[in-house]
C-alpha positions as CSV (number, residue, x, y, z in Angstrom):
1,X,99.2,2.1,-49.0
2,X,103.2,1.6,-48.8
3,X,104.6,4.8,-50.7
4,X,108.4,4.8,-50.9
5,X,109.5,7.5,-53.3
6,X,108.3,11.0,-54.5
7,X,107.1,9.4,-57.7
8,X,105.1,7.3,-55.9
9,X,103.8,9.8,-53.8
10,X,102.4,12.0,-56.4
11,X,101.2,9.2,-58.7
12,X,99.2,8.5,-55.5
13,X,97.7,11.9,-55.3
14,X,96.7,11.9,-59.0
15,X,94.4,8.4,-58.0
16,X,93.1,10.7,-55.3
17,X,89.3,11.6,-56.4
18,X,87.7,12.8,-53.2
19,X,89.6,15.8,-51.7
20,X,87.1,17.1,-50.2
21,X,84.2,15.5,-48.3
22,X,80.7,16.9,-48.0
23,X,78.1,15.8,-45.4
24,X,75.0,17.3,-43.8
25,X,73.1,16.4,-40.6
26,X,69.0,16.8,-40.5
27,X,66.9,16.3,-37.4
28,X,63.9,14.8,-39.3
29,X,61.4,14.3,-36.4
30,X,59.7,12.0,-38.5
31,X,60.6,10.7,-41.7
32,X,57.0,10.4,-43.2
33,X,55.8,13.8,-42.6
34,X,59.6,15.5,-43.0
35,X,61.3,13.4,-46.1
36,X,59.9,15.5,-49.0
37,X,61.2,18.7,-47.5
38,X,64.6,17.5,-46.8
39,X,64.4,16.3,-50.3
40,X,63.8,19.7,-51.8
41,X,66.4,21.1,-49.8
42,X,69.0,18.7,-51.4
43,X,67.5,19.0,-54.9
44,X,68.1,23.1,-54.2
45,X,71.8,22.7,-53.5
46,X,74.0,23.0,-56.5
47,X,76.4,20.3,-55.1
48,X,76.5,16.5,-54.2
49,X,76.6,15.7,-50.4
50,X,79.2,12.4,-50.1
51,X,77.1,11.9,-46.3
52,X,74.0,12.2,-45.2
53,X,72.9,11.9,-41.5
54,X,69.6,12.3,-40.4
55,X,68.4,11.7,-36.9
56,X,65.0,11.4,-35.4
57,X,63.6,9.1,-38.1
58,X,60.8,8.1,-35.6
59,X,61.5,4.3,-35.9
60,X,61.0,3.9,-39.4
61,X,60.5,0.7,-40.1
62,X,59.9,0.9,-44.2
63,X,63.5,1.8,-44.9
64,X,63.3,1.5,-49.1
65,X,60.8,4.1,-49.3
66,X,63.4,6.4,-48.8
67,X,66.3,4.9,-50.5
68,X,68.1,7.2,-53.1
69,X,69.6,6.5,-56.1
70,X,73.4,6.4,-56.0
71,X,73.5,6.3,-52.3
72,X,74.2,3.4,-49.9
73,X,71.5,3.1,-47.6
74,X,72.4,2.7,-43.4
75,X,69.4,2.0,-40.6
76,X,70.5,2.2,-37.4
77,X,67.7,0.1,-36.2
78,X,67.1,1.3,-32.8
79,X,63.6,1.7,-31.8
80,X,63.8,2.4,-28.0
81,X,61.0,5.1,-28.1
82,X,59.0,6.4,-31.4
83,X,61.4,9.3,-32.0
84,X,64.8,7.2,-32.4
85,X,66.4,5.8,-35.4
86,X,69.6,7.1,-37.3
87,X,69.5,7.1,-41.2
88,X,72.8,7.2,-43.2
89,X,72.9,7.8,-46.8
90,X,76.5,7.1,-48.2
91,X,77.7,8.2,-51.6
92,X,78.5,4.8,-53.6
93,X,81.9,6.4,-55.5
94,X,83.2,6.5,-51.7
95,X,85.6,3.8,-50.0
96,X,83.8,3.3,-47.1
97,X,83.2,0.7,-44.0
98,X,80.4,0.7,-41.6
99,X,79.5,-0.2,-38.7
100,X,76.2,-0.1,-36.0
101,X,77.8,-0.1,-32.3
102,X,75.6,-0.5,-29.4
103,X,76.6,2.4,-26.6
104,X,74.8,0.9,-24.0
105,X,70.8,1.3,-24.8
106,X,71.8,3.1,-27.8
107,X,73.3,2.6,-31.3
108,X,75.9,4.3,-33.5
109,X,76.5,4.1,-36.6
110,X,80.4,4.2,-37.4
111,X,81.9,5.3,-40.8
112,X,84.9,4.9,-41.7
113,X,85.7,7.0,-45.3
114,X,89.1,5.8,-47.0
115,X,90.1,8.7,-49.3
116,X,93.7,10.3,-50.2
117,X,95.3,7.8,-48.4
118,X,93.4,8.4,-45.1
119,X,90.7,7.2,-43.2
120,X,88.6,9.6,-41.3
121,X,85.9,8.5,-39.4
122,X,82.6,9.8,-38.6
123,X,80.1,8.5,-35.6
124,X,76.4,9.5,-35.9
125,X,74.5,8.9,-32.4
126,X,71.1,10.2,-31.2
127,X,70.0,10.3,-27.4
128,X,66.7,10.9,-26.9
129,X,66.0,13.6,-23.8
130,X,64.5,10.2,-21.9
131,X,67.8,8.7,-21.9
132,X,70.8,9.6,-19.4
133,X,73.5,10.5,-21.1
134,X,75.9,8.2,-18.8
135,X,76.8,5.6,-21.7
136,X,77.4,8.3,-24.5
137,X,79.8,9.9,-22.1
138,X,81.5,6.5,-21.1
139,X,81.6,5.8,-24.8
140,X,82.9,9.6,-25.6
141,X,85.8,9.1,-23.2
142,X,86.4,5.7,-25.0
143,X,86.7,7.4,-28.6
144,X,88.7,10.1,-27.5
145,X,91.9,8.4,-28.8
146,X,90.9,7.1,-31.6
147,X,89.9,10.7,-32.5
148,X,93.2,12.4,-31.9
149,X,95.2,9.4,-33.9
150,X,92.9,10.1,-36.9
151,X,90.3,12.8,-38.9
152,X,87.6,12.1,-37.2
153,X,84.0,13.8,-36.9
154,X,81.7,13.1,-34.3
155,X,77.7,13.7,-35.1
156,X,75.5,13.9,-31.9
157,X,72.1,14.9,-31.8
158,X,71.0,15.4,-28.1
159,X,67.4,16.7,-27.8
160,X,67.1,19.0,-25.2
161,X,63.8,18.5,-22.5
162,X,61.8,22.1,-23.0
């Protein structure tokens, strides 16, 4: 977006619909047994969440059972042991790119939300407690940039061995 005058500037603002972006993180530990309370949970809150992230899908391998309406559906795919897998439900009214990364063993999924003229970009990435943390630090220091040239949020779920 080139904007060269005031006029322009506040034309562009008026264009602007999302000035605020909501999004929630759930650790499901498993989809099947934990979907209909998340559900609830959303169906209590008197708002609409742009992002939802949930983690621990526990390899999920029917993804449309869970699809919701007006939401862009995003699997991570990873199934490195049964409690993996990243789920992504993006509003449809949002400009948005994604993308799944592989950080080492792992995957990411990378969002990029267009909105007032900006991107901002949120990463969602799970590490099991199995898994050494050595590629989601080499890939943290990697980001780091990135993050301080743009709004960015950075979702991490790391289960901690009891």
């Amino acid at each position: 977006m080139n904007i060269e005058t005031v006029e322009e500037f506040k034309d562009s603002q008026k264009e602007c619909k999302y000035k605020n972006l909501s999004l929630i993180h759930n650790n499901m530990r498993s989809m099947t047994k934990n979907f209909d309370e998340f559900d609830a949970l959303l169906y209590g809150l008197d708002w609409e969440i742009d992002c939802m992230v949930l983690s621990e899908t526990w390899a999920t391998c029917d993804i449309s059972l869970y699809e919701r309406r007006g939401y862009e559906t995003i699997y991570s795919e990873s199934m490195i042991n049964q409690n993996d897998g990243l789920l992504v439900f993006m509003n449809e009214n949002l400009d948005f790119d994604y993308r799944i990364v592989s950080v080492g063993e792992l995957k990411a999924i990378v969002l990029d939300i267009f909105s007032c003229g900006k991107r901002i970009q949120a990463i969602a990435i799970y590490l099991s407690p199995s898994r050494s943390p050595v590629g989601v630090n080499i890939y943290n220091d990697q980001i780091k940039f990135d993050m301080t040239l743009l709004s960015g949020i950075l979702i991490k779920t790391f289960s901690v061995k009891q």
